[in-house]
C-alpha positions in Angstrom: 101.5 69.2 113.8 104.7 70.2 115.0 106.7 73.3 114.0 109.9 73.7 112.8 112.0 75.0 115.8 114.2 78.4 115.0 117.8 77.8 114.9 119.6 80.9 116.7 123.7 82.0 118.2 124.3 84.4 120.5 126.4 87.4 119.3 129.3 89.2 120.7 126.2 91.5 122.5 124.2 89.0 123.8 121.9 89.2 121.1 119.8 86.4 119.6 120.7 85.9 115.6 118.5 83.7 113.5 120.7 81.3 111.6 118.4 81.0 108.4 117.9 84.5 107.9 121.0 86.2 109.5 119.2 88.5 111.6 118.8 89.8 115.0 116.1 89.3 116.9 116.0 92.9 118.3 118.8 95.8 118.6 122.5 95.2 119.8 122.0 99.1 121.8 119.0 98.3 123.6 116.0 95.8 122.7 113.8 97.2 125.6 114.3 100.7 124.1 113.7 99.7 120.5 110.5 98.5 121.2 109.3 101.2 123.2 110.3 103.7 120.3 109.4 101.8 117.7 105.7 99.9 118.5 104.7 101.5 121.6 105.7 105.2 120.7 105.2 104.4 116.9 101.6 103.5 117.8 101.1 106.2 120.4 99.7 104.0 122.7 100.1 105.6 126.0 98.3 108.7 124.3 95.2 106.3 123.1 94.8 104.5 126.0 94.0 107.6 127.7 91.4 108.1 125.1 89.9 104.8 124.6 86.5 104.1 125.7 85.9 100.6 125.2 86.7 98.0 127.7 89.4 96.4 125.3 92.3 97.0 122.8 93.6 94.3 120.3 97.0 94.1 118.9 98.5 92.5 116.4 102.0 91.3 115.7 103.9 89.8 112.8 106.5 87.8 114.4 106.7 87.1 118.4 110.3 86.1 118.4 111.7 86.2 122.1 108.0 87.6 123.3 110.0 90.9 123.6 107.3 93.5 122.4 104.3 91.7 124.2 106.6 91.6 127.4 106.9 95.4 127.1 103.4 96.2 125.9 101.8 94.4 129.0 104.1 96.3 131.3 103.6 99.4 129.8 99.9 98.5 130.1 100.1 96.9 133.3 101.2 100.4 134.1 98.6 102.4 133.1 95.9 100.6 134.3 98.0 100.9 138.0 98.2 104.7 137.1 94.2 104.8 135.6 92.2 102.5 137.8 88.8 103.8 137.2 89.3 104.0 133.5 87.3 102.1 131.1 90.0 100.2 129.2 90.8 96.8 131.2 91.9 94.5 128.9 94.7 94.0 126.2 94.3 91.6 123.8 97.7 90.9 121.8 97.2 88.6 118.9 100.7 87.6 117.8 102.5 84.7 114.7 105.5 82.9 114.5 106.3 80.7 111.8 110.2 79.4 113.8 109.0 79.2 117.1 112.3 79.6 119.9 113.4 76.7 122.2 112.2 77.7 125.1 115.5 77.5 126.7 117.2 80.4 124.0 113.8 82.2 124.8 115.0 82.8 128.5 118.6 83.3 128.1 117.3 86.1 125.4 115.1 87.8 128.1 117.6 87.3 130.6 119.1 90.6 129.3 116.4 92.3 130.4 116.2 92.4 134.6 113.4 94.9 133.9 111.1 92.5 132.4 112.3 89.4 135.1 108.7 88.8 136.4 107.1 88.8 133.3 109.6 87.0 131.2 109.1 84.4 134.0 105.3 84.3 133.5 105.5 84.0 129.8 108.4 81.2 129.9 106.2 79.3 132.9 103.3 79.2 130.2 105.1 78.9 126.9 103.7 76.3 124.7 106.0 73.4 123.2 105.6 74.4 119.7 102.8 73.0 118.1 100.9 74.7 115.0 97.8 76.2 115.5 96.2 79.0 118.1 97.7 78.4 122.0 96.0 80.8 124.2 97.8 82.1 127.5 96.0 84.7 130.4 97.8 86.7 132.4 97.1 89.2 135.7 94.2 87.6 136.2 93.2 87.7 132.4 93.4 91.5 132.3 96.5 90.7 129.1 95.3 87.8 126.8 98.0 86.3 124.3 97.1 84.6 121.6 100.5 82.7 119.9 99.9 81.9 116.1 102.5 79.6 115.3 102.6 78.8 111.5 103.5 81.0 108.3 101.3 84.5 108.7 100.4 83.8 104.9 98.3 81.2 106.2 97.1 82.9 109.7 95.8 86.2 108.9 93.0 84.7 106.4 91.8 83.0 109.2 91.2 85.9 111.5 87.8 86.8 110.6 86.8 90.7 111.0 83.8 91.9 111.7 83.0 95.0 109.4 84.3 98.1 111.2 87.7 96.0 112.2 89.2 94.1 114.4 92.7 95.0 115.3 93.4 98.4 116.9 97.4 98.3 116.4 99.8 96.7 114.5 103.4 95.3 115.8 104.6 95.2 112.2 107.9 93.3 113.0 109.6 90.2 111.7 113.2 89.9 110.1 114.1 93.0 107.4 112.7 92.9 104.1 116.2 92.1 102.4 115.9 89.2 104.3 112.8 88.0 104.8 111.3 89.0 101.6 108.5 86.2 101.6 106.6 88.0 104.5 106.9 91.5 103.2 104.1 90.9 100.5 101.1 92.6 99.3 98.8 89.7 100.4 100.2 90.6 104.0 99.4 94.0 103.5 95.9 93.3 102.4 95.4 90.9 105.0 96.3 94.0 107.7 93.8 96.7 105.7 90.9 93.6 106.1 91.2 93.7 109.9 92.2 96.8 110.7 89.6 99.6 111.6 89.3 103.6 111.1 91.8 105.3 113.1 94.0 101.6 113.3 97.9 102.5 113.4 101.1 100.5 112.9 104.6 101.0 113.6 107.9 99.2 112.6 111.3 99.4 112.1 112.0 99.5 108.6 111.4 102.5 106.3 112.1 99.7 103.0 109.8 101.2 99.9 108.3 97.7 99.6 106.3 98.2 102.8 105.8 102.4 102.3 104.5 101.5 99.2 102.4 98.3 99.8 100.7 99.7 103.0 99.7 103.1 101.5 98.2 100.9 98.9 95.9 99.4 101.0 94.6 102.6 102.6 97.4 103.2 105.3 98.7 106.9 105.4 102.3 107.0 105.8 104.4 108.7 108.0 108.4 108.7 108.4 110.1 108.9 111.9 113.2 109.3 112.9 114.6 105.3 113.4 115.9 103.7 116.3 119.8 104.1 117.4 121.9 103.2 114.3 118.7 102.9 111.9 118.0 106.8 110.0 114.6 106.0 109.5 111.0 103.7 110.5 107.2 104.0 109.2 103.9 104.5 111.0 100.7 104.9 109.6 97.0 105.2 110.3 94.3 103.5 108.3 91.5 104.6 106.8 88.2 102.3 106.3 86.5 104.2 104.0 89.1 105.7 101.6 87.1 104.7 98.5 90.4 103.4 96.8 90.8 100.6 98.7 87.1 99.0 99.3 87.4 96.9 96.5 90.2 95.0 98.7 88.6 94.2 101.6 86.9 91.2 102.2 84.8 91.3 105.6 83.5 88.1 107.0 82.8 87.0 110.3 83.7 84.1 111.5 84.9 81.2 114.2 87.9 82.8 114.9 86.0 86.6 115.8 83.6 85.3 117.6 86.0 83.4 119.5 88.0 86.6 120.3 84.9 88.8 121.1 82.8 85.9 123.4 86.4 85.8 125.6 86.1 89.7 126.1 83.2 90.2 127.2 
């Protein structure tokens, strides 16, 4: 099945705006920057990589957009495996939705902005799948970054990730257009779905500091934490999560199914 293609305009910055829900795709200032302060900083992931012991580390991300984040977490993890060669951590594994998928053509002039990230925007575009529903799998560096593209509404994706019982993601990308306008993904079924595959010691970050999503996510076993936002915006969340904080075991369901497996036997 075919997706419905997002509709963008360019603004006065350069920046891509989605037409349906009048919003940008990533900051006027800086998108680069953005995402390094909000989902790379926000999840401290220069810090855990350092720490990590297992071969892998999974993200997740609610809405891909332009590629953006991914673009800047596989740099920034191309980068540490350049800088960490002998370290146990080898693979990223970024699991990714988008319900409007971008023309391929407003994808590149979007990265275009970004000189920085030429050579990998190039390998994403050279590899960017035409838009059909379902999972389209993409390697890159010689399958040391794995991309899985969701496209479809994250409603009906995340029940399809089956966890195994200690978790399956390690960070979220918690991203998408602002609550206030984009209310249908902001949910507590969302929430829930992030607390069922998310493990002890799992973190998020994103750029909103809305109550909706403080509130939701600490009700689903997430401690909270305010930060200081990106350029204009006062304020963003990150949050840890905790698997065995009694309050929220009656939430979780934990099976383990095609969709695990199929994750797990391609890491090995």
């Amino acid at each position: 099945v075919k997706s419905k293609h997002a509709q963008v305009h360019f603004n006065e910055s350069g920046t891509p705006v989605a037409d349906h829900f009048d919003d940008v795709y990533f900051s006027n200032d800086s998108g680069i920057d953005e995402t390094q302060h909000v989902f790379v900083a926000g999840n401290d992931l220069a810090e855990r990589w350092q720490q990590w012991r297992n071969p892998t580390f999974v993200i997740a991300e609610t809405g891909f957009g332009t590629g953006l984040n991914f673009l800047v977490a596989m740099r920034a993890f191309n980068e540490f495996r350049a800088a960490n060669p002998d370290h146990p951590l080898k693979r990223l594994y970024f699991i990714t939705t988008e319900k409007f998928p971008l023309p391929q053509q407003d994808m590149q002039r979007a990265l275009e902005a970004f000189p920085a990230l030429k050579d990998e925007a190039q390998a994403l575009a050279s590899l960017y799948p035409m838009g059909l529903e379902g999972c389209h799998r993409l390697h890159f560096d010689n399958h040391s970054t794995t991309l899985d593209l969701w496209i479809g509404d994250v409603h009906e994706l995340l029940p399809q990730w089956h966890s195994p019982i200690k978790g399956l993601i390690d960070a979220w990308f918690l991203d998408g257009f602002a609550p206030s306008k984009n209310p249908d993904m902001w949910t507590d079924a969302l929430f829930g779905q992030m607390a069922r595959l998310s493990k002890t010691g799992t973190t998020f970050g994103t750029f909103t500091a809305a109550g909706i999503v403080k509130r939701g996510l600490a009700g689903v076993g997430f401690t909270i934490k305010k930060r200081n936002g990106f350029g204009r915006k006062r304020d963003m969340l990150t949050g840890v999560f905790d698997r065995d904080n009694e309050n929220v075991q009656h939430k979780l369901r934990l099976p383990a199914g095609p969709y695990y497996r199929y994750v797990n036997d391609s890491l090995d």
